[in-house]
C-alpha positions in Angstrom: -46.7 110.1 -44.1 -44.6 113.0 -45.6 -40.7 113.2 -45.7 -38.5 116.2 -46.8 -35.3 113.6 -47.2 -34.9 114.4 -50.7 -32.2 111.3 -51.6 -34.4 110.2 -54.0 -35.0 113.3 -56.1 -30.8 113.6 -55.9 -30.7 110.4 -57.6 -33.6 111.8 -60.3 -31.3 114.7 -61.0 -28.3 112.9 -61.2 -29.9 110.5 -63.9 -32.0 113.0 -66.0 -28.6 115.4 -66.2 -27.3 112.4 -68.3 -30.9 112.3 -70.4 -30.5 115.8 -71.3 -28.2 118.7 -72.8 -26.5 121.1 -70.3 -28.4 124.2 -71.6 -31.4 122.2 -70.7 -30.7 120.9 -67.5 -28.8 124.3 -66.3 -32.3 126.6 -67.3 -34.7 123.8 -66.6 -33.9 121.8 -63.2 -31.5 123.7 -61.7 -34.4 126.5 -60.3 -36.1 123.5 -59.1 -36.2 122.8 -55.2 -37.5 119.7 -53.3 -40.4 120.5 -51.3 -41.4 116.8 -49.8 -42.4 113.6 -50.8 -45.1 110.5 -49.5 -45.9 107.4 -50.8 -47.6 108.7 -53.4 -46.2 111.6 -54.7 -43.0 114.0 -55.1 -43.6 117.7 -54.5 -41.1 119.8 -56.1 -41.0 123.6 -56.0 -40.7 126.2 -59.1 -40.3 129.8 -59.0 -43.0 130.5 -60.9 -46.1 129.3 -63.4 -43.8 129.9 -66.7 -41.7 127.0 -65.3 -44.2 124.9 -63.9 -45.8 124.9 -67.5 -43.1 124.2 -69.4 -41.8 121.4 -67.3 -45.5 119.8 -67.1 -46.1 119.6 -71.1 -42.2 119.1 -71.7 -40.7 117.5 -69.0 -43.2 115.8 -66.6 -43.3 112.4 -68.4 -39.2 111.9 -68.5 -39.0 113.2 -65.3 -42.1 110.1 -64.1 -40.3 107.6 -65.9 -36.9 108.4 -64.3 -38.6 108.2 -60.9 -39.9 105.1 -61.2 -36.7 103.6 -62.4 -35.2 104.1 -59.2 -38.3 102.9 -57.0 -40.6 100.7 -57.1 -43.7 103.0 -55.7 -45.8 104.7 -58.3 -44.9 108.1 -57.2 -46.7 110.9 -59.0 -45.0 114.4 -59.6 -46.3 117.6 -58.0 -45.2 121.2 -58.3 -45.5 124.0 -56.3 -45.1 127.6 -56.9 -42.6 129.5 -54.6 -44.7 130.8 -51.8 -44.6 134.4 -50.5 -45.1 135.9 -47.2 -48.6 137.1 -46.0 -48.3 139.6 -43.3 -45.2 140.8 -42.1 -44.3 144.3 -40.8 -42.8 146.7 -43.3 -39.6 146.5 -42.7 -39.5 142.7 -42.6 -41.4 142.9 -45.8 -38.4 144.7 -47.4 -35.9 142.5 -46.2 -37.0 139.3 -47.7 -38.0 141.2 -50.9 -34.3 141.5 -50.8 -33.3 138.4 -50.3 -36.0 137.0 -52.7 -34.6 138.9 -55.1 -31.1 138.1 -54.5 -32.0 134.4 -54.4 -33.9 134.8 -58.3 -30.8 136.6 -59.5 -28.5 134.2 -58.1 -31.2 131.1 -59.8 -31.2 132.8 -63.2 -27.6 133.2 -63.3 -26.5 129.6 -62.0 -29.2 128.5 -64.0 -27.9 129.9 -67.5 -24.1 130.8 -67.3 -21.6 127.2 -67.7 -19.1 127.3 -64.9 -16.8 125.9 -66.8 -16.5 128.4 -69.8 -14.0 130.6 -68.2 -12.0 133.5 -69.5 -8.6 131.7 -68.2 -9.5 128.2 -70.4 -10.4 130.5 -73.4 -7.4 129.8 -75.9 -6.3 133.1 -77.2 -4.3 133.2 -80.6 -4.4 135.7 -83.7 -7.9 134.3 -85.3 -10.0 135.5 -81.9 -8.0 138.2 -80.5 -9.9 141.0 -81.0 -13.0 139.1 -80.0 -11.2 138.4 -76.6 -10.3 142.1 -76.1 -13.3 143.2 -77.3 -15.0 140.3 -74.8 -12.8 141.6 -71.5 -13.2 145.0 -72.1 -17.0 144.8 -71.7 -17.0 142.5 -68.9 -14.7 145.1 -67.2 -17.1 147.9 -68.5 -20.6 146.7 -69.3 -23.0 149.2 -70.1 -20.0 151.8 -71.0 -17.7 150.5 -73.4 -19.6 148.6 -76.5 -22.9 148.6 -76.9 -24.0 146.2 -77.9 -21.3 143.5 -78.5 -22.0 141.2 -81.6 -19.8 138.3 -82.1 -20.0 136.3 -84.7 -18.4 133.1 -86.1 -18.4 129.7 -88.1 -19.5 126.8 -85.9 -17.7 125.3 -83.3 -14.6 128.2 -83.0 -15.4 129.5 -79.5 -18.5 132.0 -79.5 -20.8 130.7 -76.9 -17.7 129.9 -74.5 -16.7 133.8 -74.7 -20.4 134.5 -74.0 -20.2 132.3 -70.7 -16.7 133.8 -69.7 -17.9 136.9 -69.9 -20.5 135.9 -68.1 -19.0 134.3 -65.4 -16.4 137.2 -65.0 -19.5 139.7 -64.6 -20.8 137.6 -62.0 -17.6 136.9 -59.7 -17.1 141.3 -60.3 -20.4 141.7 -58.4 -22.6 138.7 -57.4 -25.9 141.2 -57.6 -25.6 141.6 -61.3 -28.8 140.2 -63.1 -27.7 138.0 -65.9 -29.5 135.9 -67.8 -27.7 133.5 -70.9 -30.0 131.9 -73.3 -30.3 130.9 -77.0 -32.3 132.8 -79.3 -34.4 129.6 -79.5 -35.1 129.7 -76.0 -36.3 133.0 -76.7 -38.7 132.1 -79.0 -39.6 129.2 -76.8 -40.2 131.5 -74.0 -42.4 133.7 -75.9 -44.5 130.8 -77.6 -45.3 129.7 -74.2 -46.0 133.1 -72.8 -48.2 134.4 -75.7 -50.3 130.9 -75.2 -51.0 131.2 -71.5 -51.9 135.0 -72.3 -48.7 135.9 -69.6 -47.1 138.4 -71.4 -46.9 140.9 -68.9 -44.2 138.3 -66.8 -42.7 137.5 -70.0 -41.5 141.0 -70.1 -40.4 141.2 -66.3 -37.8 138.4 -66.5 -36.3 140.3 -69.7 -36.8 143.7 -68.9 -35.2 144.4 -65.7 -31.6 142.3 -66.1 -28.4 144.5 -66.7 -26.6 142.1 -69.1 -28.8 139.5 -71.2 -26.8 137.5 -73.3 -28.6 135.7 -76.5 -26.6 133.4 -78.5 -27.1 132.3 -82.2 -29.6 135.0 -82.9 -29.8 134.1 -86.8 -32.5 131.6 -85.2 -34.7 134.3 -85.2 -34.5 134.3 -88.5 -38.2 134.7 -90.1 -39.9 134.6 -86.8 -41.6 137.9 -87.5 -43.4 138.2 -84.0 -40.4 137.1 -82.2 -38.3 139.6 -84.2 -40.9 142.1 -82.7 -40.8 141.2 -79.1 -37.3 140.6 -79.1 -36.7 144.3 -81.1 -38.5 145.5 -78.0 -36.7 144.0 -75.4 -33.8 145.1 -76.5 -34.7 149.1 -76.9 -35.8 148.7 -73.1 -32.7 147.6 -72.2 -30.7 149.6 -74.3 -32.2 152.7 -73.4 -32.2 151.8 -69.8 -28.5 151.5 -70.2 -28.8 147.4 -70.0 -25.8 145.2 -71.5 -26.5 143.4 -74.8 -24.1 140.9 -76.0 -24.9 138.9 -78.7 -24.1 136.3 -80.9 -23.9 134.7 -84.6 -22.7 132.6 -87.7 -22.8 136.0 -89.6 -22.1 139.4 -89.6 -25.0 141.4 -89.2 -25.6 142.7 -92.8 -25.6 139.0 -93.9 -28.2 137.9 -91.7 -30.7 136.6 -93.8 -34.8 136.7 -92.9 -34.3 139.4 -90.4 -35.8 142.7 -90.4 -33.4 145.8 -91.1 -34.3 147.7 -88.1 -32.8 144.8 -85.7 -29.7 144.2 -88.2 -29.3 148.1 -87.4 -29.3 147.5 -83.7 -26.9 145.2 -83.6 -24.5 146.7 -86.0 -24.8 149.8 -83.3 -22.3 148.8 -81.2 -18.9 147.0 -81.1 -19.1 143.7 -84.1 -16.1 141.1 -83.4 -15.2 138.3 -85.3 -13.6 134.8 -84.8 -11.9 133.2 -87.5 -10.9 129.7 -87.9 -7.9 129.1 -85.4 -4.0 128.7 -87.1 -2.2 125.6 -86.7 -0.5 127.4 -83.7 -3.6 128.4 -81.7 -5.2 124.2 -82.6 -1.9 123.0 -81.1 -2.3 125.1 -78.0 -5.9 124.4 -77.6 -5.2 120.6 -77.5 -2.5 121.1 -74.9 -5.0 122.8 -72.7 -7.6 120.3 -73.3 -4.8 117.6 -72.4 -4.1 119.8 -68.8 -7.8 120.0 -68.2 -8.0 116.1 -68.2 -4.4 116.2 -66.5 -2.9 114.0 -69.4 0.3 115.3 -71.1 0.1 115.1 -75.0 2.7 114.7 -77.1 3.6 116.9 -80.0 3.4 115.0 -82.2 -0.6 113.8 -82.1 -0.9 117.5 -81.4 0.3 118.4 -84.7 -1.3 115.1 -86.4 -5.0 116.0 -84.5 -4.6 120.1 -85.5 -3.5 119.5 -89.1 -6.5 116.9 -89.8 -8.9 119.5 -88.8 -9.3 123.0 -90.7 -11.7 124.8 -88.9 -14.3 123.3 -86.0 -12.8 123.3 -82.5 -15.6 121.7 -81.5 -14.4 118.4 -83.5 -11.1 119.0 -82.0 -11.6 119.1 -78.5 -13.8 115.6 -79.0 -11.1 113.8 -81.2 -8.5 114.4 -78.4 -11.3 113.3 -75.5 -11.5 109.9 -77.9 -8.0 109.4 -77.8 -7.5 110.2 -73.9 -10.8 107.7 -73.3 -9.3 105.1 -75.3 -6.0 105.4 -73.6 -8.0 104.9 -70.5 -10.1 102.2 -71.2 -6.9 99.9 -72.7 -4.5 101.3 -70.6 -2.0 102.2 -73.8 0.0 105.3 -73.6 -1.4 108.5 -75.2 1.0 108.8 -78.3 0.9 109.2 -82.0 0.0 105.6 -82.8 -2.7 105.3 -80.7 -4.5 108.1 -82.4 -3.9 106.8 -85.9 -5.4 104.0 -84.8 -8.2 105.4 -83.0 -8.6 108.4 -85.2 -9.0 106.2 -88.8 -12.4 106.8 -89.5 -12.6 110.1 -88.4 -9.9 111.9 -89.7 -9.4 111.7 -93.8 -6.8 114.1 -95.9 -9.4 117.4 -97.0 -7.5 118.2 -99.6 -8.1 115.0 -101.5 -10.7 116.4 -103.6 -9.3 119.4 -104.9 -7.8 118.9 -108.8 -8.1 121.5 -111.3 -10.9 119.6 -112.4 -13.3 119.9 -109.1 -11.9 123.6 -108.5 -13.5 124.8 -111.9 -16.5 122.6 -111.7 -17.6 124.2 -108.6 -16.4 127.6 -109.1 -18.6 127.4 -112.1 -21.7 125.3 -110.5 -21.7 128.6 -107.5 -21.3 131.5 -110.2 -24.0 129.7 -112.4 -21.5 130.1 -115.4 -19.2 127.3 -117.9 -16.6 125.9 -117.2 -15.4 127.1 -120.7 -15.9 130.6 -119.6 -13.2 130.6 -116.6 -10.5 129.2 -119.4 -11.8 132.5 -122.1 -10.6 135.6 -122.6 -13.9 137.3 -121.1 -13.0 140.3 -119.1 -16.5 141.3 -117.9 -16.5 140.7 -113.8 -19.3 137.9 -114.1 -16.2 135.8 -115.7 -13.3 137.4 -113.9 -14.3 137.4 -110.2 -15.1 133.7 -110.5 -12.1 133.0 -112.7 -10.0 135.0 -110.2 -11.4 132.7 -107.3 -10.6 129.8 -108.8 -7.3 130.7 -109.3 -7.1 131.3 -105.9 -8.3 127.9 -104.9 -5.7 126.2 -107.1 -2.8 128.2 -106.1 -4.0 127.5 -102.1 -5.6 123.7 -102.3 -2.9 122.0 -104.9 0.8 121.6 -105.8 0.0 122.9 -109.0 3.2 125.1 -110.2 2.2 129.1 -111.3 2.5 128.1 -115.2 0.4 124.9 -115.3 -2.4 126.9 -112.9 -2.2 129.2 -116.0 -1.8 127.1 -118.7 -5.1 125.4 -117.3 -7.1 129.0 -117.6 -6.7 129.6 -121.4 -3.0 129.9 -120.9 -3.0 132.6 -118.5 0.5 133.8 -117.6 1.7 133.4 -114.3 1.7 136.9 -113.5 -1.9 136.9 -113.8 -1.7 133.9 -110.9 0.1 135.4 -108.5 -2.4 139.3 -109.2 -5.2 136.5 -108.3 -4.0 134.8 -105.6 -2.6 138.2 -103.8 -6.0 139.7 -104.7 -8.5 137.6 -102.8 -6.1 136.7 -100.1 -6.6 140.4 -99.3 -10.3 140.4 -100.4 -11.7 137.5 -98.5 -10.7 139.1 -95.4 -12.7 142.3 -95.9 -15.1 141.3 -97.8 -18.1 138.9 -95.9 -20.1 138.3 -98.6 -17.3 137.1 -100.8 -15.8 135.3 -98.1 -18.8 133.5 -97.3 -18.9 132.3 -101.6 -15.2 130.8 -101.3 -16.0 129.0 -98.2 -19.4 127.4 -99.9 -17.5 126.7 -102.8 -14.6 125.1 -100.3 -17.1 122.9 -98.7 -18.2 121.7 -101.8 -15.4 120.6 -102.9 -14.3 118.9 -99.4 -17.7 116.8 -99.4 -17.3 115.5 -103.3 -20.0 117.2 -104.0 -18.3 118.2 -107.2 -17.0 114.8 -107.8 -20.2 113.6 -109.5 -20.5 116.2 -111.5 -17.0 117.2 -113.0 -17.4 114.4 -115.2 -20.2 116.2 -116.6 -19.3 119.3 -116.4 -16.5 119.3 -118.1 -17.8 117.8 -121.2 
């Protein structure tokens, strides 16, 4: 007996969405349709023999188990490739090759682009503002403004939920638009797959004829040489068919290690934006809209106390205020200061702890590969001064030290000489990448105790 009430491939869905990440789900299960179901077995239609692959070595055995969680008949998984029509009349012919391809554009974009990144819960403050105007102008332009669009960014400070919003926003301006969203790991998923089953001609035809493709932490295809290859292809076709490129990264393009020159030249071709790490201001406004989006009102103060704890990852932000709110909920306290001390404890610890004079020079000196004894000489060459300089820097930004003792410290450096630093690489570190990238190693150091062990040593 065969049954297309599909109840118990809802349930299925329901439970595997809570197995897996979004990305996953979103490109993997949503294109699925129920076809029909016996005793026996669950037919399930796929749109076409890439996805019925990849879900058969990848997903078929979590999506068994999950079935027979729910029943208690040993149901077996079937798929099914979408079916097409056989004879029709021309015209009739032409009408549901519209609509087919309607329905896949519609599938691929559902299927890759979050709903809920959107362009009006993007938090807009001076560290992403140019990436935001940069963002809006292409979705209100694609294919004419920039060309392509590059963002790049630390972790966790808003890249991929720009790349949604725009994507979303290109969508709702005209439905028909062929989007596809996907990480450059997908990407070289994709083509693994492809280049095994010999299918590389279909491989090409879900790339090659989108308008905007949107690939997001491309410095994964970093020493892939044949997916560097494929992927410097498919983006000439769609560059020179006029396509939209918007891309994404942890670094700018010149600093992109492992990747060939001729594809860190395409993507410096067009428009790069950067997002910084956000300013107390822009933190305190993100948590209020994180507190709206959960319709709880959060008080300044834990909004200050949650956005002064953490420097940089927004990311970590947004998921310290969600473990306040659920604990809130769960013990039915108020949402207030106290609470998130309490809650908060282990998570949140004072950064600055491990920055002395000491840990400063130690891994100043440990990055430049020099002694500590040469940052407190006289040496003027700019192996000793640039590192010298940056520790300066450091001391002047991460302790209470007063201008004098920093120089005293150095070799008995004047203050002047503080203050030339300090003003220096302030101005430096925000147009240079490369040296701006060396303090923040050197920062990170220092904020894990990874000098701690060694300053001891070091300083001997």
């Amino acid at each position: 007996m065969t049954t297309s009430d599909n109840e118990l491939w809802e349930k299925c869905l329901a439970k595997l969405k809570k197995e897996i990440s979004n990305e996953n789900y979103l490109t993997w299960f949503v294109p699925i349709s129920f076809h029909s179901q016996t005793e026996k077995e669950l037919t399930l239609t796929v749109p076409n023999t890439f996805y019925k692959d990849c879900l058969q070595q990848n997903y078929l055995e979590l999506i068994t188990s999950t079935l027979r969680s729910l029943t208690t008949l040993p149901i077996n998984i079937a798929f099914q490739l979408e079916s097409k029509p056989l004879s029709l009349p021309q015209e009739k012919i032409k009408e549901k090759d519209s609509q087919h391809k309607v329905e896949k554009i519609s599938i691929v974009s559902c299927a890759s682009i979050n709903p809920k990144y959107k362009f009006e819960n993007f938090v807009v403050g001076s560290s992403n503002q140019f990436a935001h105007a940069a963002a809006l102008s292409v979705t209100n332009n694609p294919k004419v403004t920039y060309n392509p669009l590059f963002v790049y960014g630390g972790v966790g400070l808003g890249k991929t939920h720009l790349l949604h919003a725009m994507g979303n926003a290109i969508i709702a301006n005209n439905p028909q638009t062929r989007v596809r969203y996907l990480s450059a790991e997908s990407f070289t998923v994709d083509l693994i797959e492809s280049l095994k089953h010999d299918d590389m001609q279909n491989f090409r035809k879900r790339y090659r004829p989108l308008d905007v493709l949107f690939v997001d932490d491309i410095q994964f295809l970093a020493g892939k040489n044949r997916t560097q290859e494929e992927f410097f292809y498919t983006f000439n076709a769609l560059y020179e068919s006029h396509k939209q490129l918007i891309l994404s990264s942890d670094s700018y393009p010149k600093d992109l290690q492992n990747i060939e020159e001729r594809l860190r030249s395409r993507f410096e071709s067009g428009l790069v934006a950067d997002i910084e790490p956000p300013d107390l201001e822009t933190k305190i406004a993100i948590i209020y809209k994180k507190g709206e989006e959960h319709n709880k009102i959060i008080p300044q103060e834990l909004a200050s106390f949650i956005a002064n704890n953490i420097k940089t990852n927004i990311r970590e932000l947004e998921g310290l205020l969600l473990r306040v709110i659920a604990y809130a909920s769960f013990t039915n306290r108020d949402i207030d200061l106290k609470l998130a001390q309490e809650v908060l404890r282990e998570f949140i610890y004072d950064r600055n702890k491990n920055f002395n004079i000491a840990t400063i020079m130690t891994a100043t000196a440990s990055y430049f590969e020099i002694k500590i004894a040469d940052l407190k000489s006289k040496k003027r060459s700019r192996q000793i001064s640039i590192p010298r300089q940056i520790a300066m820097y450091l001391c002047r930004e991460h302790t209470k030290l007063s201008l004098p003792d920093i120089g005293r410290h150095f070799g008995g450096k004047d203050h002047t000489t503080v203050i030339f630093a300090h003003k220096k690489f302030t101005r430096l570190i925000n147009e240079n990448n490369e040296l701006k990238n060396s303090v923040k190693i050197i920062i990170e150091n220092i904020e894990s105790g990874k000098t701690l062990r060694n300053t001891s040593k070091k300083s001997e």
